[in-house]
Biotite code that builds the C-alpha atoms (Angstrom):
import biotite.structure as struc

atoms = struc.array([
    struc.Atom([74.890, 47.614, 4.975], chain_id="A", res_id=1, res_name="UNK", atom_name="CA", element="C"),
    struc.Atom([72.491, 46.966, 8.192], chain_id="A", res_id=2, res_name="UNK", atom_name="CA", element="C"),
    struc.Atom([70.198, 49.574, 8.153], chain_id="A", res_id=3, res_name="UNK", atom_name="CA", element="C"),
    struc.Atom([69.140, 50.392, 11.943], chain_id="A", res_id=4, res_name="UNK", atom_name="CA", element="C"),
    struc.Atom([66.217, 51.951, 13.583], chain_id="A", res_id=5, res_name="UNK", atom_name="CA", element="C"),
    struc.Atom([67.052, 53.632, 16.916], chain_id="A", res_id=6, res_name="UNK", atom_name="CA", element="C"),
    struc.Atom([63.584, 53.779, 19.629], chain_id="A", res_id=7, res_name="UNK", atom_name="CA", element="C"),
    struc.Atom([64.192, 55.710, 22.672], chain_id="A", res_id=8, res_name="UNK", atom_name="CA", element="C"),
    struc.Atom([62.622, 58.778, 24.339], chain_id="A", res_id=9, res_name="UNK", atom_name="CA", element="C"),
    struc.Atom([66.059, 60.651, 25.404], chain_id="A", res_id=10, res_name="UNK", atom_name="CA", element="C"),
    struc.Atom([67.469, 62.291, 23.112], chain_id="A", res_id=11, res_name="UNK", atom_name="CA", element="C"),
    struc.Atom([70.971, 62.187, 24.691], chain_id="A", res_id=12, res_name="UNK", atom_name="CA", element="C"),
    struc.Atom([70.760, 58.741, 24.904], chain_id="A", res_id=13, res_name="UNK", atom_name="CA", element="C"),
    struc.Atom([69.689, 58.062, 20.775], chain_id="A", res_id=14, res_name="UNK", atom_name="CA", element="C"),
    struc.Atom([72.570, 60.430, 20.082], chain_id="A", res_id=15, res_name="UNK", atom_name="CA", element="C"),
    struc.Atom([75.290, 58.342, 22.111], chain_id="A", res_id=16, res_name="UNK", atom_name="CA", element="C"),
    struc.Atom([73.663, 55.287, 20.550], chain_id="A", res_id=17, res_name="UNK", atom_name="CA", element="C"),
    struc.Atom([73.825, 56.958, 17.216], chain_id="A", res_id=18, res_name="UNK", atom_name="CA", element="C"),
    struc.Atom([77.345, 58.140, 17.202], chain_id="A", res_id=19, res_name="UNK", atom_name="CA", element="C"),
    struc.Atom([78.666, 54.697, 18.494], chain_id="A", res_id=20, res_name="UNK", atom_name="CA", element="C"),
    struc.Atom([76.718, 53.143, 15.454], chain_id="A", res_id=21, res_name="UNK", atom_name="CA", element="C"),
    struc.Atom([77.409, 55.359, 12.449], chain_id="A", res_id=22, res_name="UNK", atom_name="CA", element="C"),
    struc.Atom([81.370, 55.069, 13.369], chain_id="A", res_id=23, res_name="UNK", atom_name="CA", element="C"),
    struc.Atom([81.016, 50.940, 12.698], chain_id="A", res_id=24, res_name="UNK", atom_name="CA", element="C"),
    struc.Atom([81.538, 50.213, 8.937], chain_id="A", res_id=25, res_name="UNK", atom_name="CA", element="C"),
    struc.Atom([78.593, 48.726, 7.612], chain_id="A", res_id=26, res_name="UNK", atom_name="CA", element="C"),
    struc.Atom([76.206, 50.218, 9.951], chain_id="A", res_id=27, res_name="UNK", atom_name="CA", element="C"),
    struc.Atom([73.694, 52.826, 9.044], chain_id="A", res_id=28, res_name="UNK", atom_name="CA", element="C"),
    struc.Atom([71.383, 54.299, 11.759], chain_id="A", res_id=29, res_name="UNK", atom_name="CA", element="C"),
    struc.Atom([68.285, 55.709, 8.571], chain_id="A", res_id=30, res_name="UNK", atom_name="CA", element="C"),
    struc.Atom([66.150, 56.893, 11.556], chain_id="A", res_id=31, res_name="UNK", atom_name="CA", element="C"),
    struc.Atom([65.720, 58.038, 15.640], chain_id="A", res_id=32, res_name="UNK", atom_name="CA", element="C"),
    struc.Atom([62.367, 57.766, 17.180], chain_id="A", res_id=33, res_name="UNK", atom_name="CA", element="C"),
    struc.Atom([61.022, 58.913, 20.465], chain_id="A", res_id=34, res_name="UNK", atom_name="CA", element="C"),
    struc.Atom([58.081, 56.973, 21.360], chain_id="A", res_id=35, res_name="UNK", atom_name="CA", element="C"),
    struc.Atom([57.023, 53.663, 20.192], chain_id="A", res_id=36, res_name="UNK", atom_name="CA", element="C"),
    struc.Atom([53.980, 54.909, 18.424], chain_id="A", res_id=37, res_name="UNK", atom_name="CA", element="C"),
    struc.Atom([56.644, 56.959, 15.889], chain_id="A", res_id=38, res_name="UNK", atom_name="CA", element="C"),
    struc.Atom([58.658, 53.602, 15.362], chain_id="A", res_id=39, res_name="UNK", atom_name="CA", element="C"),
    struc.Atom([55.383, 51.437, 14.505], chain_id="A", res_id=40, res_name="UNK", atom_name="CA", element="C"),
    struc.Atom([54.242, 54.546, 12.110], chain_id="A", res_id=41, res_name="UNK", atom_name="CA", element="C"),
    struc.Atom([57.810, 54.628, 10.511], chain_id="A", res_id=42, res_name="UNK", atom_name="CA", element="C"),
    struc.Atom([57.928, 50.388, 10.343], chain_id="A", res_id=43, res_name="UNK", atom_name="CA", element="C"),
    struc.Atom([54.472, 50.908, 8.230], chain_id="A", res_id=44, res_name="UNK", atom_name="CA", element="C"),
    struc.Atom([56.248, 52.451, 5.161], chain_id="A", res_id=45, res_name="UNK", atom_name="CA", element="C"),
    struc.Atom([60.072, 51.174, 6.013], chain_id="A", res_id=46, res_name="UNK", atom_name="CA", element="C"),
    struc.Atom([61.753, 48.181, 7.127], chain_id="A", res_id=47, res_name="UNK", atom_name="CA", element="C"),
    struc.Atom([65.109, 48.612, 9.095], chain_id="A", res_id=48, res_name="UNK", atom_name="CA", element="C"),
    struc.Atom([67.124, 45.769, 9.057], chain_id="A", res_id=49, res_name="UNK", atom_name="CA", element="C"),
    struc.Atom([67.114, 45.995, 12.947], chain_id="A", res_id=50, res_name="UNK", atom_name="CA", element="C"),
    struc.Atom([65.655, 47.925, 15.369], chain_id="A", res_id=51, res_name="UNK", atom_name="CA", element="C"),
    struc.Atom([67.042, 49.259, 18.791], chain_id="A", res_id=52, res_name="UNK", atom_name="CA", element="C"),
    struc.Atom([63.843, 49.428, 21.131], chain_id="A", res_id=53, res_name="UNK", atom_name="CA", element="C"),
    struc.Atom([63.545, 51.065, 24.556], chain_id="A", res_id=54, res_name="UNK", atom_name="CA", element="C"),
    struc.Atom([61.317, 49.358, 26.656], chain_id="A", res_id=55, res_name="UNK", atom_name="CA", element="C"),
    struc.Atom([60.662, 52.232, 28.903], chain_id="A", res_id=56, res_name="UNK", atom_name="CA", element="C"),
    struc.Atom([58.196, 54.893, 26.818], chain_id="A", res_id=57, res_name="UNK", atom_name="CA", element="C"),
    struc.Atom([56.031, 57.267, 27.333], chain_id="A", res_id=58, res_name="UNK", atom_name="CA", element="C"),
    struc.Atom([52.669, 55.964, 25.707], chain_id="A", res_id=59, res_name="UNK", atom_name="CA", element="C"),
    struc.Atom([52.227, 51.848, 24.931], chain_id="A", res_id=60, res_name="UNK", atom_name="CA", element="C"),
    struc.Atom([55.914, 51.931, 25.590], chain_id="A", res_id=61, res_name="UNK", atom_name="CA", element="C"),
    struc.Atom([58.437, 49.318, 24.089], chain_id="A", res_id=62, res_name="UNK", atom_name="CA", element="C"),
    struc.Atom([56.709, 46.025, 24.994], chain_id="A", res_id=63, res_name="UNK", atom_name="CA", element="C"),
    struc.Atom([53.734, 46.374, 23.149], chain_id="A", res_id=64, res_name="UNK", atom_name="CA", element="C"),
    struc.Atom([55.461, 49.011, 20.150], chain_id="A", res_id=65, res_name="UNK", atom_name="CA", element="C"),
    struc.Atom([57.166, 45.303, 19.234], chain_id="A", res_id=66, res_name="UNK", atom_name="CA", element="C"),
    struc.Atom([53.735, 43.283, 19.404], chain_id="A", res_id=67, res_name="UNK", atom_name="CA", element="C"),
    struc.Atom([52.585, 45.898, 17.051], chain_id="A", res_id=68, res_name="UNK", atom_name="CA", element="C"),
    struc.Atom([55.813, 45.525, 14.491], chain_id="A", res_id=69, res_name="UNK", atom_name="CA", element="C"),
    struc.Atom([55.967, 41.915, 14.694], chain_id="A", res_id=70, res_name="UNK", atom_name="CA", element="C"),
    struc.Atom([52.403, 41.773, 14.056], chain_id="A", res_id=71, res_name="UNK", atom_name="CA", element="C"),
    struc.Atom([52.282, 43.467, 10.666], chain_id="A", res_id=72, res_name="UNK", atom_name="CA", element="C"),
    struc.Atom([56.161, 42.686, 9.901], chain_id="A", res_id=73, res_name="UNK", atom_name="CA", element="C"),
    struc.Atom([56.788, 39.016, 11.542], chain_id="A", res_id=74, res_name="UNK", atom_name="CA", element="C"),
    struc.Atom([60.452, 38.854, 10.209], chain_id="A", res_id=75, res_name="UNK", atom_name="CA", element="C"),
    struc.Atom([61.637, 42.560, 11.983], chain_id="A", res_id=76, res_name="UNK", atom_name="CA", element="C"),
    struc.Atom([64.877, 41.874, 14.145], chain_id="A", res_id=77, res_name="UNK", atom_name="CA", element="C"),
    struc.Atom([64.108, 43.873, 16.938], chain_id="A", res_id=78, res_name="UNK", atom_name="CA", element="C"),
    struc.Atom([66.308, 44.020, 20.066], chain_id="A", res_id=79, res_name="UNK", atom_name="CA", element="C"),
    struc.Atom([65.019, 45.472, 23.789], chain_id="A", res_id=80, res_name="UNK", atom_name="CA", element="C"),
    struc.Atom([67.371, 48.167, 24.709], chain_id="A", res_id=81, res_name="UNK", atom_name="CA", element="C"),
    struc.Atom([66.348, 48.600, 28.888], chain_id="A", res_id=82, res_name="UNK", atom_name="CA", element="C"),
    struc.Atom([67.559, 49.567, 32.297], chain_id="A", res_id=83, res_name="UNK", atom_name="CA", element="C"),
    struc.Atom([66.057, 45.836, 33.618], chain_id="A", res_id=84, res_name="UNK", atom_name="CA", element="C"),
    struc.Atom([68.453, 43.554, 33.821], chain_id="A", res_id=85, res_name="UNK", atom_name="CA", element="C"),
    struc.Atom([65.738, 41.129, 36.555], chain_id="A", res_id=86, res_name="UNK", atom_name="CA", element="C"),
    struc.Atom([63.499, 38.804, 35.673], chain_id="A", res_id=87, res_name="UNK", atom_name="CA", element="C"),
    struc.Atom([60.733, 38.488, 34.328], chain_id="A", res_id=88, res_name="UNK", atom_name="CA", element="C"),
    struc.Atom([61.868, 40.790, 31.593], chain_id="A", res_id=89, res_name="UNK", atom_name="CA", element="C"),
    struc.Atom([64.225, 39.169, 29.946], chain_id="A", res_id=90, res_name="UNK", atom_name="CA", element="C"),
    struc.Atom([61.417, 36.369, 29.300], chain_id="A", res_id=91, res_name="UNK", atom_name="CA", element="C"),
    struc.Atom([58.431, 37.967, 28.069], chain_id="A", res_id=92, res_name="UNK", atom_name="CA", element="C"),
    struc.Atom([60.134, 40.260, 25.738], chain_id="A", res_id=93, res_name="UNK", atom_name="CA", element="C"),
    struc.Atom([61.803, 37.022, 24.076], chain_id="A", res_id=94, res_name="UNK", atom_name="CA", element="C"),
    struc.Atom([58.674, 35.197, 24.750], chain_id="A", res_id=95, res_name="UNK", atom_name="CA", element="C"),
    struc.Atom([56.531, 37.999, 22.308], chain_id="A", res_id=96, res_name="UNK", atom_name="CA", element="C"),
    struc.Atom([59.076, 37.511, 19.532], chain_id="A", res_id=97, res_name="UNK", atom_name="CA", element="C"),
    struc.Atom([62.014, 40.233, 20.119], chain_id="A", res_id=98, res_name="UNK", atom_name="CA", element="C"),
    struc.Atom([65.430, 38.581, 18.431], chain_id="A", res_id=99, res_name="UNK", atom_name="CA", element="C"),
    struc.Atom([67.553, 40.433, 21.312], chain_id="A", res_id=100, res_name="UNK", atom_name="CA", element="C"),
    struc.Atom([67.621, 41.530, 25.230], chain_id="A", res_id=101, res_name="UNK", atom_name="CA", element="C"),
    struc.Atom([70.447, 44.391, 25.875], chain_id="A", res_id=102, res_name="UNK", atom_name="CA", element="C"),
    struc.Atom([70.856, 46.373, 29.256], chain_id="A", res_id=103, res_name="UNK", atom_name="CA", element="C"),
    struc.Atom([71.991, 49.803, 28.838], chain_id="A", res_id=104, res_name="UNK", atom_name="CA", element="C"),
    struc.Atom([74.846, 49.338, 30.687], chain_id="A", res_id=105, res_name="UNK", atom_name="CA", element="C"),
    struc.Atom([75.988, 46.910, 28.015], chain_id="A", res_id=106, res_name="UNK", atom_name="CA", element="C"),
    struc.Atom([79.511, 48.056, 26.150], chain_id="A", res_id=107, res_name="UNK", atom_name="CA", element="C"),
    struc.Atom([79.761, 49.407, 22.794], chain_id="A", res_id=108, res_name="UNK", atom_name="CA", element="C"),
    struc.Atom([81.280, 46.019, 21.210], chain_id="A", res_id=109, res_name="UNK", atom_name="CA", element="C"),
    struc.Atom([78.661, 43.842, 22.616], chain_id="A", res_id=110, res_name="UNK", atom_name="CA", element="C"),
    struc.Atom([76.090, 46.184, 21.509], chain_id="A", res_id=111, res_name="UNK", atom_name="CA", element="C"),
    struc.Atom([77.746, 45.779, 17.931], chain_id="A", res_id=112, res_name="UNK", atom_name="CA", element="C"),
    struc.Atom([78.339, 41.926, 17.927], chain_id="A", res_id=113, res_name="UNK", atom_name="CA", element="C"),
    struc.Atom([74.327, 41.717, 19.026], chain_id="A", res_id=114, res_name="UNK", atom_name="CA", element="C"),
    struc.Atom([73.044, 43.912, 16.376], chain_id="A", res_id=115, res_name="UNK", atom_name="CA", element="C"),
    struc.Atom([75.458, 41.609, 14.086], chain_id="A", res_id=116, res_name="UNK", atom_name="CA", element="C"),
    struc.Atom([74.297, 38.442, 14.935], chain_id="A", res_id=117, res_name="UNK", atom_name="CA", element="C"),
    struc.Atom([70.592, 39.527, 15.312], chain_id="A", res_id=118, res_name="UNK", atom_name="CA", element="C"),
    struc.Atom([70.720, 40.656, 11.277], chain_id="A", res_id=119, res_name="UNK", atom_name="CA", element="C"),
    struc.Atom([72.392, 37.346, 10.461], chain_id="A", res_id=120, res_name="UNK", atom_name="CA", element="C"),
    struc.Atom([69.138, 35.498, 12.115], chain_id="A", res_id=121, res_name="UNK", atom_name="CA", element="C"),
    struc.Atom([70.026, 34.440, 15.291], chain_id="A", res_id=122, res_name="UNK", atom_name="CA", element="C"),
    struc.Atom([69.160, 35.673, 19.091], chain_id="A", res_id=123, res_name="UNK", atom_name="CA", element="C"),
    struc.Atom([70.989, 37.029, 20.940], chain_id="A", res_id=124, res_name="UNK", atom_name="CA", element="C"),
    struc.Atom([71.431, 37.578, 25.000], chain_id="A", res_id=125, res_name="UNK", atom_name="CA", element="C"),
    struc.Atom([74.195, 38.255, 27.167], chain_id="A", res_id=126, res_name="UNK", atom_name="CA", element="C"),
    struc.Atom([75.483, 35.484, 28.835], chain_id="A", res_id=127, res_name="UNK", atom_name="CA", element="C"),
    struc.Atom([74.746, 37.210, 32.431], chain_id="A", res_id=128, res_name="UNK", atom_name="CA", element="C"),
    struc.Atom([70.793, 37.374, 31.277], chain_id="A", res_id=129, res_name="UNK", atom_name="CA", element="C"),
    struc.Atom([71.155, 33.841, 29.812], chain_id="A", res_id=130, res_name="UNK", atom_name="CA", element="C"),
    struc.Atom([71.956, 32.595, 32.755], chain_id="A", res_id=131, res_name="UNK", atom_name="CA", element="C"),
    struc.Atom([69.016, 33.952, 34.671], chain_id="A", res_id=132, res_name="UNK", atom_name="CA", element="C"),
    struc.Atom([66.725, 33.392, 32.418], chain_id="A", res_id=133, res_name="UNK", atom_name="CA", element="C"),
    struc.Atom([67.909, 29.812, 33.112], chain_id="A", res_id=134, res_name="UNK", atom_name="CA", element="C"),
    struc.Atom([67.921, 29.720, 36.670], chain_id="A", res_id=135, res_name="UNK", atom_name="CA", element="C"),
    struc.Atom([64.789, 31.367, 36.993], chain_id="A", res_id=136, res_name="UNK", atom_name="CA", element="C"),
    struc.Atom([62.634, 28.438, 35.672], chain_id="A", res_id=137, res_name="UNK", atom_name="CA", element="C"),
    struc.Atom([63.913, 26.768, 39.070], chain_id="A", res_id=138, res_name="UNK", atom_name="CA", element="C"),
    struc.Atom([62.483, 30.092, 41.871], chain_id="A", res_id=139, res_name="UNK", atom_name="CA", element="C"),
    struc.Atom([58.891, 29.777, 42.954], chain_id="A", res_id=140, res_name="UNK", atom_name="CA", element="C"),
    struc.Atom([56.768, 32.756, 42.196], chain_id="A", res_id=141, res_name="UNK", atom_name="CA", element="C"),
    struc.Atom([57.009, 33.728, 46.250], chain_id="A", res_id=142, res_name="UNK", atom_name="CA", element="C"),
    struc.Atom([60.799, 34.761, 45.500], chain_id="A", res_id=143, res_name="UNK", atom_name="CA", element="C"),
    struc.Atom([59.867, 37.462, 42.876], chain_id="A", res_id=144, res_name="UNK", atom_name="CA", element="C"),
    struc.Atom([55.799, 37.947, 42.901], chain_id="A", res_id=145, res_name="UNK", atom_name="CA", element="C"),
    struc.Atom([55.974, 39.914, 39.177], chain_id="A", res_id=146, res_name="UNK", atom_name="CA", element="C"),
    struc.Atom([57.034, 36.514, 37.733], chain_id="A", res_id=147, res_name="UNK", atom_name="CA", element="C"),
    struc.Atom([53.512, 35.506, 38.106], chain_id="A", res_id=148, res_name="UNK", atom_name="CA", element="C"),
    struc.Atom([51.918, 38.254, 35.741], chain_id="A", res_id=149, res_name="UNK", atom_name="CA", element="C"),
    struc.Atom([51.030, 38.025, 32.081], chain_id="A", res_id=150, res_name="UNK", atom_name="CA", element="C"),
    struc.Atom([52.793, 40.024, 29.919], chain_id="A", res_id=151, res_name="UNK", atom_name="CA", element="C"),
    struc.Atom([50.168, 42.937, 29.758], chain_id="A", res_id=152, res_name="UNK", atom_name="CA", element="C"),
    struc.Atom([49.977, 42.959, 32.912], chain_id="A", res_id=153, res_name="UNK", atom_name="CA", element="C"),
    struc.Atom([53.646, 43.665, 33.349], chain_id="A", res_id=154, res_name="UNK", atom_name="CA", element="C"),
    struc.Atom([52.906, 46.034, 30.644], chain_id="A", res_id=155, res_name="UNK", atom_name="CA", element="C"),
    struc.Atom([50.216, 48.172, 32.573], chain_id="A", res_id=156, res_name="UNK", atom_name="CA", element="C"),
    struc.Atom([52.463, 47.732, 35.815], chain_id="A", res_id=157, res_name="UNK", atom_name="CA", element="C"),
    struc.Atom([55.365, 49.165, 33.976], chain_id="A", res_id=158, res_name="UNK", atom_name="CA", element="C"),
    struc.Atom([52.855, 52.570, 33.202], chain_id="A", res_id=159, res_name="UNK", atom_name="CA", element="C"),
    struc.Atom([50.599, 52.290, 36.333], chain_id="A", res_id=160, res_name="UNK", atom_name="CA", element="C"),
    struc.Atom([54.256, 52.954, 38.410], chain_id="A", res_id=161, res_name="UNK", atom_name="CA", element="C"),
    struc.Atom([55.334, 55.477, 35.797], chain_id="A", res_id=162, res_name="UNK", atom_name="CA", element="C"),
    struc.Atom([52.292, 57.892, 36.883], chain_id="A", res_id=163, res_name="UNK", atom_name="CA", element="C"),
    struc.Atom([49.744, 56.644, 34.095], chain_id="A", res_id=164, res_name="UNK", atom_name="CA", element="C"),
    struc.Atom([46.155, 57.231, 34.243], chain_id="A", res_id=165, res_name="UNK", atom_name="CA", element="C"),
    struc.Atom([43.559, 54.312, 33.777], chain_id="A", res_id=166, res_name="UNK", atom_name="CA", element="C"),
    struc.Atom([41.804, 56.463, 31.216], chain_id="A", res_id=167, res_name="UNK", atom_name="CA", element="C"),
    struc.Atom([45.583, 57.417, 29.009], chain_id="A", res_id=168, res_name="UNK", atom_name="CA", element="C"),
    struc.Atom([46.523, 53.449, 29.520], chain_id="A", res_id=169, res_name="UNK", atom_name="CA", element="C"),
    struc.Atom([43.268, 52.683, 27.845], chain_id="A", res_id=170, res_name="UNK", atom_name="CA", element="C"),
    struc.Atom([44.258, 55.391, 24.701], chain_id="A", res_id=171, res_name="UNK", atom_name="CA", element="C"),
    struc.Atom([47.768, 53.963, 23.899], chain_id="A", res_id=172, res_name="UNK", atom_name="CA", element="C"),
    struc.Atom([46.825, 50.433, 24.107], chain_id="A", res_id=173, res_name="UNK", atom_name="CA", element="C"),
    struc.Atom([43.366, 50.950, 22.926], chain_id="A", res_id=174, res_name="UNK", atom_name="CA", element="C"),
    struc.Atom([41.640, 49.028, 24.907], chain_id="A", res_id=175, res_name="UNK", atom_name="CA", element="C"),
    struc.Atom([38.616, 49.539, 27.090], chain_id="A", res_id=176, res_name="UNK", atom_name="CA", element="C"),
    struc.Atom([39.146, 51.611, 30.493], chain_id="A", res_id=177, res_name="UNK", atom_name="CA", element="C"),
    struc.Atom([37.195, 48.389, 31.796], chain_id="A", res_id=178, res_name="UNK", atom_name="CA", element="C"),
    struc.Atom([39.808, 46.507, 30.209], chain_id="A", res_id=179, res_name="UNK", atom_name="CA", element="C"),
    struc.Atom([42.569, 47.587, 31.923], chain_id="A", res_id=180, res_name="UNK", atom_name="CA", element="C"),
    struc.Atom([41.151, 47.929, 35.082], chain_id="A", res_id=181, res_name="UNK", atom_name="CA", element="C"),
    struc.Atom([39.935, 44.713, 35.003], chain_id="A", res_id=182, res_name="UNK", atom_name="CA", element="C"),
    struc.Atom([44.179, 43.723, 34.114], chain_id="A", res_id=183, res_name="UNK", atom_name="CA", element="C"),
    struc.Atom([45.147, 46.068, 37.061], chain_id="A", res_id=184, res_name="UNK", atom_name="CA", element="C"),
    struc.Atom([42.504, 44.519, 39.962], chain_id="A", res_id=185, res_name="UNK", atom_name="CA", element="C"),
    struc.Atom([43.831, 40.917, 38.516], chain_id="A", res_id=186, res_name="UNK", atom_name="CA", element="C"),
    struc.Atom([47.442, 42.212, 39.056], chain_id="A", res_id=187, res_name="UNK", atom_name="CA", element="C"),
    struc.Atom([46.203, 43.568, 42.618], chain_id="A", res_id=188, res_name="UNK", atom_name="CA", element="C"),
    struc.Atom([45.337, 40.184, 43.247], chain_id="A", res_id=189, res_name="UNK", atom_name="CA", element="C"),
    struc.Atom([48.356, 37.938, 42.437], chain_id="A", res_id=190, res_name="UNK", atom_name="CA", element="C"),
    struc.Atom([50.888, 40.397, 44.409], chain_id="A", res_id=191, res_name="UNK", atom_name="CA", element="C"),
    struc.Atom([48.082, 41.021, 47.266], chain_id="A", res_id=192, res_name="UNK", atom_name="CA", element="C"),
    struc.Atom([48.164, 44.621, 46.972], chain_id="A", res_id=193, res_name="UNK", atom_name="CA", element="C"),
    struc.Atom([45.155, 47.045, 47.336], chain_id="A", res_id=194, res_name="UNK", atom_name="CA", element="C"),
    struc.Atom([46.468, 50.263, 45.083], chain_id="A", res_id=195, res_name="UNK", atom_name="CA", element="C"),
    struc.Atom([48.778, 51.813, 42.969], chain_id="A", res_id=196, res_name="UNK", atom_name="CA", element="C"),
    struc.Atom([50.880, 53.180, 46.017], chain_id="A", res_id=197, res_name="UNK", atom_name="CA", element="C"),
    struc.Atom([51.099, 50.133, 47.603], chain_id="A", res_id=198, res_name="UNK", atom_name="CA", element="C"),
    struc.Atom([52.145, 48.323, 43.536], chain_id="A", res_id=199, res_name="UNK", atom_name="CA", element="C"),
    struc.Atom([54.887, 51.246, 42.926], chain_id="A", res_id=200, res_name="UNK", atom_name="CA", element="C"),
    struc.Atom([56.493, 49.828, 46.244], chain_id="A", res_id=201, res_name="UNK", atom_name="CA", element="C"),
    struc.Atom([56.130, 46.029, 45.905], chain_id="A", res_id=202, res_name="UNK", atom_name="CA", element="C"),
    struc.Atom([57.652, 46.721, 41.974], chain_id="A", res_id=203, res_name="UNK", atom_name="CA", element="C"),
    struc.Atom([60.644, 49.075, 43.941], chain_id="A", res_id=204, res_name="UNK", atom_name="CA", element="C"),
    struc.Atom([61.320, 46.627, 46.538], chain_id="A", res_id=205, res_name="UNK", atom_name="CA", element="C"),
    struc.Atom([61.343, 43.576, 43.788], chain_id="A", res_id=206, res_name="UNK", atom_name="CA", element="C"),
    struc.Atom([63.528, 45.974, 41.274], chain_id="A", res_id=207, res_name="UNK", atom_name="CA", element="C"),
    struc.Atom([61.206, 45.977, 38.777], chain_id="A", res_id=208, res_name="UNK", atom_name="CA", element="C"),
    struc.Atom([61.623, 49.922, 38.488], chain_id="A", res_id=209, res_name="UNK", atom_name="CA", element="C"),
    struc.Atom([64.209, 52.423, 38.757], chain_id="A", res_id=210, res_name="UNK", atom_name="CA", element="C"),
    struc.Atom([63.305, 55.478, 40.865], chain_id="A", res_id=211, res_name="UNK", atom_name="CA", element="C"),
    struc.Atom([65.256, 57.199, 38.050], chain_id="A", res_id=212, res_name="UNK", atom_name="CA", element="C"),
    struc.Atom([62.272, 56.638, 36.104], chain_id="A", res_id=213, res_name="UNK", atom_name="CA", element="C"),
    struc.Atom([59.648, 57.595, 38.212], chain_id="A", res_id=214, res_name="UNK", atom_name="CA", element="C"),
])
C-alpha cells in the first residue's frame, strides 16, 4: 500500500486528486492539507510514503514546505504538483531534493505511473519537462531573466507577485524583514527592475505567473 499525502490550497482540486487516487488499488490518500505549514506539521508525527505538493501556497508556499520536510525527513518522496510548466522551475525544485515535477494539466495515468515510480526510488519527470530542463542549460540568462535567481529568490518572487507583504514574507519564512528585502533589492537588480509593479510584469511577460493566480 503507498500511503499518500495530498498538499494543495483548493479544495476542489485535493478532492479531484483524491478521488482519482483512492480508485487505484494500492493507493491510499491518509491525509489532505491546505497550506504547506499543515503538511510540515503533519510530516513531524507521520511519514507518507509520498507526498503530492503544490507549489503555489498561501504562506512559505510549496518550495520551501519541501526544504522543511527534506530537512528533518531526507528520504520523503515528494513530488511538485504546479501550474509552471517554464523554466527555471522544473530545476530548482529537483535541484532542493523533490523526487518528482508534475504540471496540473498532467493525465490521471501519468500522475499514477509518477507516484509509482517515485515510491520505488527513482525520479521522475515528464518527458516534455525533461527535455527543457535539457535544453535550457544551452539559453543565456538574457532569454529568460528569472533563470538567473537563487532559489529563494524565486521563492519571494513567487509571493512578492502573489500580493505578499515584506513584513508576512518575513513570518512564513522566518527570516528577518531585512532579510528579505535585502533578497528582493538583489532580485531588483539582476532583472533591472525598480518595484514590485514593475517585477509582477517582467514575471507575466516571462510566464513565470498565471494571472489566474494573482
Amino acid at each position: 500500500m503507498i500511503n499518500i499525502l495530498l498538499v494543495d490550497d483548493h479544495e476542489l482540486v485535493r478532492t479531484g486528486i483524491s478521488k482519482i487516487l483512492t480508485e487505484v488499488k494500492g493507493f491510499n490518500v491518509i491525509n489532505e492539507c491546505e497550506t504547506g505549514e499543515e503538511a510540515i506539521k503533519f510530516c513531524r508525527h507521520t511519514e507518507p510514503d509520498v507526498i503530492l505538493m503544490d507549489m503555489d501556497m498561501p504562506g512559505m508556499g510549496g518550495l520551501e514546505a519541501t526544504k522543511k520536510i527534506l530537512r528533518f525527513t531526507p528520504d520523503a518522496k515528494i513530488i511538485v504538483l504546479t501550474v509552471h510548466t517554464e523554466e527555471p522551475f522544473p530545476t530548482k525544485v529537483m535541484q532542493i531534493g523533490a523526487a518528482g515535477y508534475l504540471t496540473k494539466g498532467t493525465a490521471p495515468n501519468e500522475m499514477v505511473n509518477a507516484i509509482r515510480a517515485v515510491n520505488s526510488g527513482q525520479r521522475y519527470l515528464p518527458a516534455k519537462i525533461a527535455q527543457q530542463m535539457a535544453l535550457s542549460q544551452f539559453k543565456s540568462a538574457e532569454e529568460n531573466p528569472f533563470n538567473s535567481l537563487s532559489d529563494r529568490e524565486l521563492q519571494i518572487m513567487l509571493m512578492i507577485t502573489r500580493g505578499e507583504k515584506v513584513p508576512d514574507i518575513s513570518v512564513h519564512l522566518h527570516l528577518s524583514t531585512k532579510t528579505i528585502n535585502s533578497y528582493r533589492y538583489r532580485m531588483f537588480e539582476k532583472l533591472a527592475v525598480s518595484n514590485d509593479v514593475e517585477l509582477t510584469h517582467m514575471a507575466i511577460r516571462h510566464g513565470m505567473i498565471h494571472t489566474e493566480k494573482l
